[in-house]
C-alpha positions in Angstrom: 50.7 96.4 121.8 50.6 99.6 120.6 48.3 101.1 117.7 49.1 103.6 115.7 45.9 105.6 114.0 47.2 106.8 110.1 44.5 108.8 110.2 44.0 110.6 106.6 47.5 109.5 104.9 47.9 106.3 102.9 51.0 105.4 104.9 53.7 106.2 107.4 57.6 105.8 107.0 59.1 103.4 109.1 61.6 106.0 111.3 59.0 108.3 111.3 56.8 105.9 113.1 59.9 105.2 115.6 59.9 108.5 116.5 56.3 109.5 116.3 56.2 106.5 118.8 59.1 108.0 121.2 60.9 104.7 120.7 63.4 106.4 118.8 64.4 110.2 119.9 65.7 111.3 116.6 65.9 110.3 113.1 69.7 108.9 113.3 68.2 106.7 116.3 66.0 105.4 114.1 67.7 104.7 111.1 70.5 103.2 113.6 67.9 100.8 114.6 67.2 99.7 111.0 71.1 99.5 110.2 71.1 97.5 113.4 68.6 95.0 112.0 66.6 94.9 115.6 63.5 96.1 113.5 61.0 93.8 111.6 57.8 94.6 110.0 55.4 92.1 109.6 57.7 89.1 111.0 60.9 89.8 108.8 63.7 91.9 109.6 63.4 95.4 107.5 66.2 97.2 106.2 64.9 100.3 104.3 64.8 103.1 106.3 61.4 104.8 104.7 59.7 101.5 104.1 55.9 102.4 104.0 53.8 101.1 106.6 50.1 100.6 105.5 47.4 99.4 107.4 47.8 95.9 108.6 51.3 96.2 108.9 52.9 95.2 112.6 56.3 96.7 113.5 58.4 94.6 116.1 61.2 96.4 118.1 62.8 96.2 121.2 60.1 94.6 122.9 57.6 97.1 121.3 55.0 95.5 119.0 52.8 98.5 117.1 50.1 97.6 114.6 48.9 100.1 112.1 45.4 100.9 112.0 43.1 103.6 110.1 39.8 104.6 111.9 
């Protein structure tokens, strides 16, 4: 499990949190993954690309599980 701190913002893009994560290298990785389907948030398969994670939220991909947490 991996967390991910939002720090001071309200939320984080989905592909922005692959890549801020190094599970995606670039942007087009990321929003490949998405148009792949191989990425769920919160248990159900997500297929918008700047879907906004807010705390709470748990993002499931390739074996990676992150949850999103503020400090």
């Amino acid at each position: 499990m991996i967390y991910f701190d939002l720090g001071e913002s309200p939320y984080i893009e989905l592909i922005k949190l692959l890549k801020a994560e190094n599970i995606a290298s670039s942007g087009a990785e990321a929003k490949m993954m998405v148009d792949d389907h191989i990425v769920k948030v919160n248990g159900e398969i997500e297929t918008r690309k700047r879907a906004k994670l807010r705390e709470g939220d748990t993002v499931e991909v390739e074996g990676w599980t992150i949850q999103i947490t503020r400090k």
